[in-house]
VEXPABA-835228 format. One record per residue (C-alpha): x, y negated, z negated; residue in one letter; residue number from 1. Coordinates in steps of 0.05 Angstrom, whole numbers, always signed. Each point is the difference from the previous one (the first is absolute). Layout:
! VEXPABA-835228
NODE|x|y|z|rest|nr
NODE|X|Y|Z|A|NUM;
...
! end
This chain:
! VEXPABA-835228
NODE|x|y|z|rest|nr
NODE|+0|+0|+0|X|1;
NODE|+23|-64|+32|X|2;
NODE|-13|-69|-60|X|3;
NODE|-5|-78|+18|X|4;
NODE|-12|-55|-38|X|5;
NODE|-11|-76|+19|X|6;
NODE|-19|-53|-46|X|7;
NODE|-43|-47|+45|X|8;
NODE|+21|-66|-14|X|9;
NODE|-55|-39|-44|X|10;
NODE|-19|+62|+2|X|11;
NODE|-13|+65|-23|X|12;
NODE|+42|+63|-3|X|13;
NODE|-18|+58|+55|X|14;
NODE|+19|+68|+0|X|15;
NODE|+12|+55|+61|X|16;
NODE|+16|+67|-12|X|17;
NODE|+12|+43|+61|X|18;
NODE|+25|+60|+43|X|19;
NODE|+31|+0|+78|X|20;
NODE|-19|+56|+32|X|21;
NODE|+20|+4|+78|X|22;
NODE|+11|-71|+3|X|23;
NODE|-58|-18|-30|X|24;
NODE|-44|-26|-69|X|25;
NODE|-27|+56|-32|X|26;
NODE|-25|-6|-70|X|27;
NODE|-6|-74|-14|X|28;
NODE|-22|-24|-67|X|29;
NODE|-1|-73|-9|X|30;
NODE|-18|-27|-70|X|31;
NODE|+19|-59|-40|X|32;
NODE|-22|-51|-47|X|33;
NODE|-40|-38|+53|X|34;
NODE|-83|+2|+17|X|35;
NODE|-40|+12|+57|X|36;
NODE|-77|-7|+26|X|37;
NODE|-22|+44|+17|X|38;
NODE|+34|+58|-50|X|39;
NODE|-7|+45|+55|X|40;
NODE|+50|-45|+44|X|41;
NODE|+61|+28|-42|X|42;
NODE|-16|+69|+41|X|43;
NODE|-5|-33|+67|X|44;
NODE|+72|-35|-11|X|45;
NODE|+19|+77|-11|X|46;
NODE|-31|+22|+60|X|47;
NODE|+34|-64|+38|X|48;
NODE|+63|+24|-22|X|49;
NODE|-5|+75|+17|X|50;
NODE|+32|+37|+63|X|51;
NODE|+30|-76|+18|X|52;
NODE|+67|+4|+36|X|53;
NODE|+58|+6|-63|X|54;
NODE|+38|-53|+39|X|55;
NODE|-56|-48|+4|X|56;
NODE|+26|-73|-14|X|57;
NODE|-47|-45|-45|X|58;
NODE|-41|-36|+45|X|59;
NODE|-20|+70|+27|X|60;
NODE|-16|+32|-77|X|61;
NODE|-37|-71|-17|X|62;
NODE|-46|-1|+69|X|63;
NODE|-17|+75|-9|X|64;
NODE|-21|-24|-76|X|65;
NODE|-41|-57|+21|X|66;
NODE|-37|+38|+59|X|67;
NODE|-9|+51|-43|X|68;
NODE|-42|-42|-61|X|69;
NODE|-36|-56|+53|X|70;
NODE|-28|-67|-23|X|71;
NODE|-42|+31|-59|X|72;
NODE|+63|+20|-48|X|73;
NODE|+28|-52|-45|X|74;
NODE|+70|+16|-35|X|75;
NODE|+19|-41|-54|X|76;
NODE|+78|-6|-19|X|77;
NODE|+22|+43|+58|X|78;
NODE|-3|+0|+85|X|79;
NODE|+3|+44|+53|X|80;
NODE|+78|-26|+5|X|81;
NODE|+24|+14|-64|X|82;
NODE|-26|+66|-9|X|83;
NODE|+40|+16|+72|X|84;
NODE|+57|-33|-45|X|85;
NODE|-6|+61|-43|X|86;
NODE|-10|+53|+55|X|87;
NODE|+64|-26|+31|X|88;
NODE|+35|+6|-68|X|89;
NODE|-25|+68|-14|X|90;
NODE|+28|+24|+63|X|91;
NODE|+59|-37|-21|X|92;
NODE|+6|-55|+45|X|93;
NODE|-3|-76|-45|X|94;
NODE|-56|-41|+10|X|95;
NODE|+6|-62|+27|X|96;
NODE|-57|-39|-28|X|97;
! end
């Protein structure tokens, strides 16, 4: 099991624990100390996130996030861009944000 952290700035803390299998996300568990609306939306950023490319650069993790949860999803103390930030450090590749 694969761990990133990123502490948004402002912000709150998010979590992603996962696995590369065949090049890809398998597993992905994203948690933190941040809230969403709907609750159910913390299960479509998994979703997002699974069987994506393991060499997917940020803007590519953040724009399958925010396709994923459409207009109706409100995150508070996180984006689409920092959790990437944490994907890309669990895979170990630094953030940039």
């Amino acid at each position: 099991m694969m761990h990133g952290e990123y502490k948004i700035p402002g912000g709150k803390l998010v979590v992603v624990d996962l696995e590369q299998r065949d090049g890809r996300l398998h597993g992905v568990r994203v948690s933190g100390d941040f809230f969403l609306e709907p609750d159910t939306a913390l299960g479509e950023i998994n979703a997002a996130l699974e069987g994506l490319p393991a060499d997917s650069d940020e803007t590519a993790i953040g724009d399958a996030i925010e396709r994923r949860l459409g207009p109706d999803v409100h995150m508070y103390g996180i984006t689409a861009q920092g959790v990437a930030v944490a994907v890309r450090r669990a895979l170990g590749a630094e953030g940039t944000a």
